[in-house]
C-alpha positions as CSV (number, residue, x, y, z in Angstrom):
1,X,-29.0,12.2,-31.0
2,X,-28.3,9.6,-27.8
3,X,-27.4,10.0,-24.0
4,X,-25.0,8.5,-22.7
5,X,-24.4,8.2,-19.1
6,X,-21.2,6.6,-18.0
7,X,-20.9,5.5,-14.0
8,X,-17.1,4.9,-13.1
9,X,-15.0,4.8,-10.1
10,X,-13.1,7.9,-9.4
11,X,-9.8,6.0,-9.2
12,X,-10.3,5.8,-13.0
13,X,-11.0,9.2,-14.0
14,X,-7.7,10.5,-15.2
15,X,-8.4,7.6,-18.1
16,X,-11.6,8.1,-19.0
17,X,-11.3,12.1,-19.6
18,X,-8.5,10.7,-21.7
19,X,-10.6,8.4,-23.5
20,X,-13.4,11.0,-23.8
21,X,-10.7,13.5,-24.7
22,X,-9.4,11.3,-27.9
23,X,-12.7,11.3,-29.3
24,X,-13.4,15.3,-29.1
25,X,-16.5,14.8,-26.8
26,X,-15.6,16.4,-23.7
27,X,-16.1,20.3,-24.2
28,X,-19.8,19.2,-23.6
29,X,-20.8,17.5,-20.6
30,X,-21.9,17.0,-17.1
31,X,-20.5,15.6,-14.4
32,X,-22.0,14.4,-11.0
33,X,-19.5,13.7,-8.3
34,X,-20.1,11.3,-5.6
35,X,-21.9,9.0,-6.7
36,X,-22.6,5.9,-4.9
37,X,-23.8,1.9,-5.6
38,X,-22.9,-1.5,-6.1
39,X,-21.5,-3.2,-9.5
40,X,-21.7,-7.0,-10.2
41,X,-17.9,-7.2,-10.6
42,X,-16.7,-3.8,-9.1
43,X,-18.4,-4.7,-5.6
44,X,-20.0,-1.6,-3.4
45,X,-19.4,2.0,-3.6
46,X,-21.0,3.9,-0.9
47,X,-18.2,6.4,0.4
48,X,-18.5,5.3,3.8
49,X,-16.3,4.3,6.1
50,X,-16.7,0.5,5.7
51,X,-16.7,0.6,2.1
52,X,-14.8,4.2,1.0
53,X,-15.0,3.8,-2.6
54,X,-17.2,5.9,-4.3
55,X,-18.2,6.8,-8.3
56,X,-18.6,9.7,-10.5
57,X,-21.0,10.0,-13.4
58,X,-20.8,11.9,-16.9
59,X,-23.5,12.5,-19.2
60,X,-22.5,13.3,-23.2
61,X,-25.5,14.3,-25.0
62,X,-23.6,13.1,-29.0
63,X,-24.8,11.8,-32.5
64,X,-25.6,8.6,-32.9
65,X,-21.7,7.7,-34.3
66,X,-19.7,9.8,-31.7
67,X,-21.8,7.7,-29.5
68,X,-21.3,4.6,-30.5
69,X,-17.2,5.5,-29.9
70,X,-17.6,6.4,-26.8
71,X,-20.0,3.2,-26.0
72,X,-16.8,1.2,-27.5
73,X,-14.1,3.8,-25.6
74,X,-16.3,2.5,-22.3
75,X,-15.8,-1.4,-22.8
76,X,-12.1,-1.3,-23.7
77,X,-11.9,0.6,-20.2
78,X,-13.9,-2.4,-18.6
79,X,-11.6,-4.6,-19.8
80,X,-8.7,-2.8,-18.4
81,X,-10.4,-1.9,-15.0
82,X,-12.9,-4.5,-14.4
83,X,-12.6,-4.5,-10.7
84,X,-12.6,-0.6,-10.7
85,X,-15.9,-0.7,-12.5
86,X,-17.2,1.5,-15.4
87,X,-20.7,1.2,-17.0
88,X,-22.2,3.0,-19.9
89,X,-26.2,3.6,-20.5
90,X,-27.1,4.7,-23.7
91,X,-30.9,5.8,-25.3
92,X,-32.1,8.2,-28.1
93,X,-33.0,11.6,-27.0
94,X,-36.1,13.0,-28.6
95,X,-35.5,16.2,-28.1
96,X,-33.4,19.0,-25.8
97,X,-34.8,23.0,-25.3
C-alpha cells in the first residue's frame, strides 16, 4: 500500500479530478484546501495579496499499481501545466487503523 500526496494549483483542479477520476481512485480521499508555497518552476503561492495564487492538496491512500498510475497521471499534468505547478510524493504505508 503507498501514499500519495499530490500538491497542485487550484486553477488546475477541474483536470486532475479528471485525471484521478479515469483511474477509479477518487471515491477515497482527502483533500486540504488552501494550501500555500513556492515551486521551482510554478513560482510562489501564498494567497496573499501580492502573490494570490494559492494550492490545494489530495492524499490517495492506493496499491502499489493504482499508485504508480496516478504517479504517471501527475507528470503528464506537469507537462501540460508546468507553470501552474503539480507535484506528487509518494512512500509505502506500513500500516492504517
Amino acid at each position: 500500500m503507498k501514499a500519495v500526496l499530490i500538491t497542485y494549483n487550484v486553477a488546475i483542479h477541474d483536470e486532475l479530478m479528471e485525471a484521478l477520476s479515469k483511474l477509479d481512485v477518487i471515491e477515497g480521499f482527502t483533500r486540504i484546501e488552501h494550501v500555500t508555497g513556492r515551486g521551482e518552476t510554478s513560482g510562489p503561492h501564498f494567497g496573499s495579496h501580492i502573490w494570490p495564487a494559492y494550492n490545494s492538496a489530495i492524499f490517495i491512500a492506493a496499491g502499489d499499481q493504482k499508485a504508480g498510475e496516478i504517479l504517471q497521471s501527475v507528470k503528464d499534468l506537469r507537462q501540460k501545466f508546468a507553470k501552474e505547478g503539480i507535484k506528487a510524493f509518494c512512500w509505502t504505508i506500513d500500516e492504517i487503523t
